[in-house]
C-alpha positions in Angstrom: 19.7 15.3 0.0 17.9 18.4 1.1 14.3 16.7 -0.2 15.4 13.1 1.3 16.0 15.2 5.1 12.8 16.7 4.2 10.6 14.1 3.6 12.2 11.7 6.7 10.9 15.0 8.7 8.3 15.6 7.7 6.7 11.8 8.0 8.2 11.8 11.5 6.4 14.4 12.8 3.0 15.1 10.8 1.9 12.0 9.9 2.5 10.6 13.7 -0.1 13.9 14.3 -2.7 13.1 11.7 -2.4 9.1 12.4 -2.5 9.9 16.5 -5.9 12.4 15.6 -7.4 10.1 14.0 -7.2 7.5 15.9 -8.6 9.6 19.1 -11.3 11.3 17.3 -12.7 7.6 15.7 -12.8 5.5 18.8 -13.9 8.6 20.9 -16.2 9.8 18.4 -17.2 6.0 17.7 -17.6 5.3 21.4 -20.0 8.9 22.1 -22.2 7.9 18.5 -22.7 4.3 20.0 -23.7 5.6 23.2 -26.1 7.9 21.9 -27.7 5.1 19.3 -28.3 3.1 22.6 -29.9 5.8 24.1 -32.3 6.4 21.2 -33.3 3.0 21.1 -35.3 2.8 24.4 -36.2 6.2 23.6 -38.0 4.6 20.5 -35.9 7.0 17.5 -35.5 4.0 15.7 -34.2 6.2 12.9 -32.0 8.0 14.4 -30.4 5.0 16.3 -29.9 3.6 13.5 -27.8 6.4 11.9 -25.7 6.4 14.9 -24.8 3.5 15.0 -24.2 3.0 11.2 -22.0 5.7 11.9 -19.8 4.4 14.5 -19.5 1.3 12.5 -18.4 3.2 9.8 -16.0 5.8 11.8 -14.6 2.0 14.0 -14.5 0.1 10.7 -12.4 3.2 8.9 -9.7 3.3 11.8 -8.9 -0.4 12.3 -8.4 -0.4 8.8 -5.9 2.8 8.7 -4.1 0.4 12.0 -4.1 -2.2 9.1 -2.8 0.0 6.0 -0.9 2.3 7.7 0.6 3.8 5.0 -1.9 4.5 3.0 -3.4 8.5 3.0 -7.1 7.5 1.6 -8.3 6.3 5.6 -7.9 10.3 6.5 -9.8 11.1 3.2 -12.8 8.8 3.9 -13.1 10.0 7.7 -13.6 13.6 5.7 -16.3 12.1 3.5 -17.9 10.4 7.1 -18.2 13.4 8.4 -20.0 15.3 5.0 -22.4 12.2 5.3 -22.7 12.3 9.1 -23.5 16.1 9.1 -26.2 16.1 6.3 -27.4 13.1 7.8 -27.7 15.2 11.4 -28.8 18.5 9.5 -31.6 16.3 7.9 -33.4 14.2 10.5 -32.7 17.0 13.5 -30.8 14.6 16.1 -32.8 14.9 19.1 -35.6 17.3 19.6 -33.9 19.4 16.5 -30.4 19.6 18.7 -28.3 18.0 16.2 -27.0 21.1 14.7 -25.0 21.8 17.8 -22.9 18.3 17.0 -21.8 19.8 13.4 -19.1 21.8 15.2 -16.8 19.1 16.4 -17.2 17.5 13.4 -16.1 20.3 11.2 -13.0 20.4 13.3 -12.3 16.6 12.1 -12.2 17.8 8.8 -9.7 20.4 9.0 -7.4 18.8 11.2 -7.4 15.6 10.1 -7.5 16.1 6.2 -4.2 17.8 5.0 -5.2 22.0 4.8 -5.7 22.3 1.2 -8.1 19.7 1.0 -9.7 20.1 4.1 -11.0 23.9 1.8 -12.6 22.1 -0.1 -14.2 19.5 2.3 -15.6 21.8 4.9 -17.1 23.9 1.6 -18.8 20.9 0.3 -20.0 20.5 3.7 -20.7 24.4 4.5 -23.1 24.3 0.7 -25.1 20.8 1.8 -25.8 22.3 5.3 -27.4 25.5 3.7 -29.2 23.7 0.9 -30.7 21.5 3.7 -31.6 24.1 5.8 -32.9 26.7 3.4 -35.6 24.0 2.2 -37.0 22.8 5.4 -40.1 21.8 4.0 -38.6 18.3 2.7 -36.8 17.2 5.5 -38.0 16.1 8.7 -36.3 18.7 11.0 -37.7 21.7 11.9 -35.5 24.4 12.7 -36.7 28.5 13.5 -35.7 30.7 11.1 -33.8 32.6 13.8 -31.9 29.7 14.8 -31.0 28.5 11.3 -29.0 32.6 10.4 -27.5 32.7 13.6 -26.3 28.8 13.2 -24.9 29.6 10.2 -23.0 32.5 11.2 -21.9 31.5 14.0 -20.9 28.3 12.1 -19.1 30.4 9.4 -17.1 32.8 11.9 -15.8 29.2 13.7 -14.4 27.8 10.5 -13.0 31.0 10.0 -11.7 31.4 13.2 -10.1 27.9 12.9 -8.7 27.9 8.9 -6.9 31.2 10.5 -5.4 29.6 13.5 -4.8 26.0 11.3 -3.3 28.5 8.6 -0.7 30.3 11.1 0.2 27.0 12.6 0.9 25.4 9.6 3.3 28.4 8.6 5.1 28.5 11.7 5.8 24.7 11.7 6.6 25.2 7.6 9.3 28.4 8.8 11.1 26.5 11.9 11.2 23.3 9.8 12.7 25.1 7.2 15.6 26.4 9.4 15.7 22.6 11.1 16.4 21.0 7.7 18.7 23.9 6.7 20.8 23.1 9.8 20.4 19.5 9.3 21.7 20.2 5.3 24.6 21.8 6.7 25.5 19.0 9.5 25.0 16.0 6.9 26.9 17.6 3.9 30.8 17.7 3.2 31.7 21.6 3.4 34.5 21.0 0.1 32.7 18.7 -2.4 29.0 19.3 -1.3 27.7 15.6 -1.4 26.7 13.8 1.7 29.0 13.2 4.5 29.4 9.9 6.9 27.2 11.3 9.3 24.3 11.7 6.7 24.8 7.8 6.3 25.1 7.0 9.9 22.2 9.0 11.0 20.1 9.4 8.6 20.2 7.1 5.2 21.3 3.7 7.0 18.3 4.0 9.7 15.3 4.8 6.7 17.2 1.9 4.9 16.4 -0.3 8.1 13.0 0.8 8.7 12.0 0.0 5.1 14.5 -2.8 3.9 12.0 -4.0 1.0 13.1 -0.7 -0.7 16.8 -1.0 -0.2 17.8 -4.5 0.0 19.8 -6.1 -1.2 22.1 -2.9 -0.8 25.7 -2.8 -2.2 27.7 -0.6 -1.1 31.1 0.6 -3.5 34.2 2.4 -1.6 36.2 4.8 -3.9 39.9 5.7 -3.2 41.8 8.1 -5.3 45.0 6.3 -6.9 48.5 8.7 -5.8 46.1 11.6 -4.1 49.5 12.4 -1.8 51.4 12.7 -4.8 48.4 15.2 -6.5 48.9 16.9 -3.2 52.8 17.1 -2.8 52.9 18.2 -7.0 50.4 20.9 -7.1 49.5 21.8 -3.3 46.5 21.5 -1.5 44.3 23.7 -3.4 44.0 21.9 -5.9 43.9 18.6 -4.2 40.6 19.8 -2.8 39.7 20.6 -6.6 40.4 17.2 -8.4 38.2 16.2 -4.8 35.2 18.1 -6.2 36.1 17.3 -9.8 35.7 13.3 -9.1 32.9 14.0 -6.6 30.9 15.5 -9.7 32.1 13.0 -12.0 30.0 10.4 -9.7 27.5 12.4 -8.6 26.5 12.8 -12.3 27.3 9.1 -13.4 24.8 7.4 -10.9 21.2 6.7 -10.6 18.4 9.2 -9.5 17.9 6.4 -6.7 21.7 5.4 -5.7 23.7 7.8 -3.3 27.6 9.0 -3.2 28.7 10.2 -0.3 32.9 11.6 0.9 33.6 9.4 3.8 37.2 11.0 4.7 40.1 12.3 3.0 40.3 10.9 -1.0 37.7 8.5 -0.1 34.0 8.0 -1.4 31.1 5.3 -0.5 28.8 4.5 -3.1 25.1 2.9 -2.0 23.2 1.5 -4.4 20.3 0.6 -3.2 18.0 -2.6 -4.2 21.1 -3.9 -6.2 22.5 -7.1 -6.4 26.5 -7.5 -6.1 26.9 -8.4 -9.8 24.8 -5.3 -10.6 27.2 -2.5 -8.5 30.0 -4.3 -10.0 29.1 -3.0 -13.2 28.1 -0.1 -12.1 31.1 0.7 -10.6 33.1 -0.3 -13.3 31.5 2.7 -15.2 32.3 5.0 -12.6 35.8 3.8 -13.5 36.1 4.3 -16.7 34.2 7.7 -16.6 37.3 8.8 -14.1 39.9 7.5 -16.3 38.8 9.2 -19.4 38.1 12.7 -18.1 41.5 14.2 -16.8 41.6 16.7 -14.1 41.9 20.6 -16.1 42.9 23.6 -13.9 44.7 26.2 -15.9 48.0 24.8 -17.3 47.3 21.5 -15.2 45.9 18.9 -17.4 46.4 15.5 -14.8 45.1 11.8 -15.2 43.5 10.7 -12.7 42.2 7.0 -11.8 40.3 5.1 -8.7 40.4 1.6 -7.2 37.1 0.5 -6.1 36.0 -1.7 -3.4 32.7 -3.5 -3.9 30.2 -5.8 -1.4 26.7 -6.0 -1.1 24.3 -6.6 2.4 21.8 -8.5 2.0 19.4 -7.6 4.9 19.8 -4.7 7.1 22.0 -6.8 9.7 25.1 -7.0 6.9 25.3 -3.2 6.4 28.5 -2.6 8.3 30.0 -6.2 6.8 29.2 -5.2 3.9 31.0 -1.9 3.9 34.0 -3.3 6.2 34.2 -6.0 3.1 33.9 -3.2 0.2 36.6 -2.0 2.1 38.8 -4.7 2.2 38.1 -5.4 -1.5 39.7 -2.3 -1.8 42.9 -2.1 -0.3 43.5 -5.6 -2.6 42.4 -3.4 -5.5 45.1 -0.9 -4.5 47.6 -4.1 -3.8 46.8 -5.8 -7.2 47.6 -2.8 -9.5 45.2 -0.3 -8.7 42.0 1.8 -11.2 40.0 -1.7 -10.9 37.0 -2.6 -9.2 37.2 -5.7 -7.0 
């Protein structure tokens, strides 16, 4: 559960920031590079105009395309490998009157911010070695820049990135440290305190609403409620204590008994809801029905206390994210006639 709350918070919040800086820096960046392409045009760099504005072609065409595929990660990736082409390309010709340098700043911040930390190491490096090899052999490229001007560009250059890794670094760590308390506190919110499996509001608040934002990955979703057969009379025999023991004894029995991909959950009292996600109804039934017999054949054992234990089983399936609570008010109806037909059978 712990990396299901992680992952829902962490989407939330980091890709909405990478997704929002991209989008800024592209048509911003786009916008300023088509400007200046304009601008060289009647000023007869013919070259240069036309590296601009392949370049805001380029930067335009790559975020209309992340609007279009916005789930895919490679659209940040490429705007990384933009900029490596658009500063060489700047470093090489000079921009204007050999000014072009001074643009290789902002552009190095697009790296680092926009492409996730780790990788963004190795982009600005691969960046940081083409800038000096293009520099250190002036006499092959058309720029011209003064010796003086090229150390204390790079320098300068080098303490920035440095400046910025730190401060991109310490961010990151913060956000990774309060996160790590939010999800903790979230863990402890969305988790039954006896049997240590998700509670209802877990499935209210959490699991139900990722179900609805993505329903190809969950639907058709069945949904199987559990109810231990003569709990009260467990309770009334041996005491409460270990009541709440055959309670974590059954929750680990299904915990261990269903997919990597499927979900049980303590609802209440001596009852459990199963989700199975992506699974038709005759596909839970059988599932559940394995559940059963796993219950049935492995007795409750505490000390001198060796007691049988069985479950009825309520099942129903939703078949788009409207049906979710019909679907569980039915599984829960097909219970209580599993309790009134005979009980430990799945209906």
């Amino acid at each position: 559960m712990r990396q299901f709350l992680k992952s829902n918070h962490q989407n939330d919040a980091e890709i909405k920031r990478r997704r929002l800086t991209l989008y800024f820096i592209s048509y911003v960046g786009g916008t300023i590079m088509a400007v200046l392409a304009i601008q060289n045009v009647f000023r007869g760099d013919h070259l240069l105009a036309f590296f601009l504005g392949l370049f805001s072609v380029s930067v335009y065409g790559n975020a209309v395309l992340s609007h279009l595929y916005n789930k895919n990660d490679i659209f940040y990736y490429l705007a990384g490998a933009l900029v490596i082409v658009m500063i060489s390309t700047i470093t090489i010709t000079g921009g204007y009157h050999n000014t072009g340098l001074y643009f290789v700043f902002p552009l190095i911040c697009i790296q680092i911010i926009v492409v996730q930390f780790r990788a963004a190491i190795v982009y600005v490096s691969v960046t940081m070695l083409l800038v000096f090899l293009i520099v250190s052999n002036q006499d092959v490229i058309p720029a011209s820049y003064r010796p003086e001007d090229v150390s204390r560009f790079l320098i300068s250059l080098s303490c920035f990135i440095a400046v910025f890794f730190i401060g991109e670094y310490f961010w990151h760590q913060s956000r990774k440290e309060m996160m790590s308390d939010n999800l903790e506190k979230m863990r402890q919110a969305h988790t039954d305190p006896l049997t240590k499996i998700p509670n209802r509001r877990f499935l209210e608040s959490v699991y139900f609403e990722r179900a609805i934002n993505n329903p190809v990955d969950y639907f058709p979703l069945s949904a199987v409620v559990v109810d231990v057969d003569f709990f009260k009379k467990i309770n009334d025999t041996y005491g409460h204590d270990v009541g709440d023991k055959v309670l974590i004894h059954l929750a680990q029995i299904m915990r261990s008994a269903i997919r990597s991909t499927d979900l049980v959950s303590r609802t209440g009292g001596e009852e459990f809801l199963i989700i199975y996600p992506a699974t038709p109804l005759s596909v839970a039934v059988k599932l559940a029905e394995k559940i059963r017999i796993e219950i049935e054949s492995t007795p409750f054992e505490d000390g001198d206390i060796r007691h049988p234990l069985t479950s009825s089983f309520g099942v129903a399936t939703a078949l788009a994210d409207v049906n979710v609570e019909a679907a569980i008010k039915l599984a829960d109806d097909n219970l209580y006639e599993a309790k009134r037909t005979g009980r430990n059978c799945v209906v």
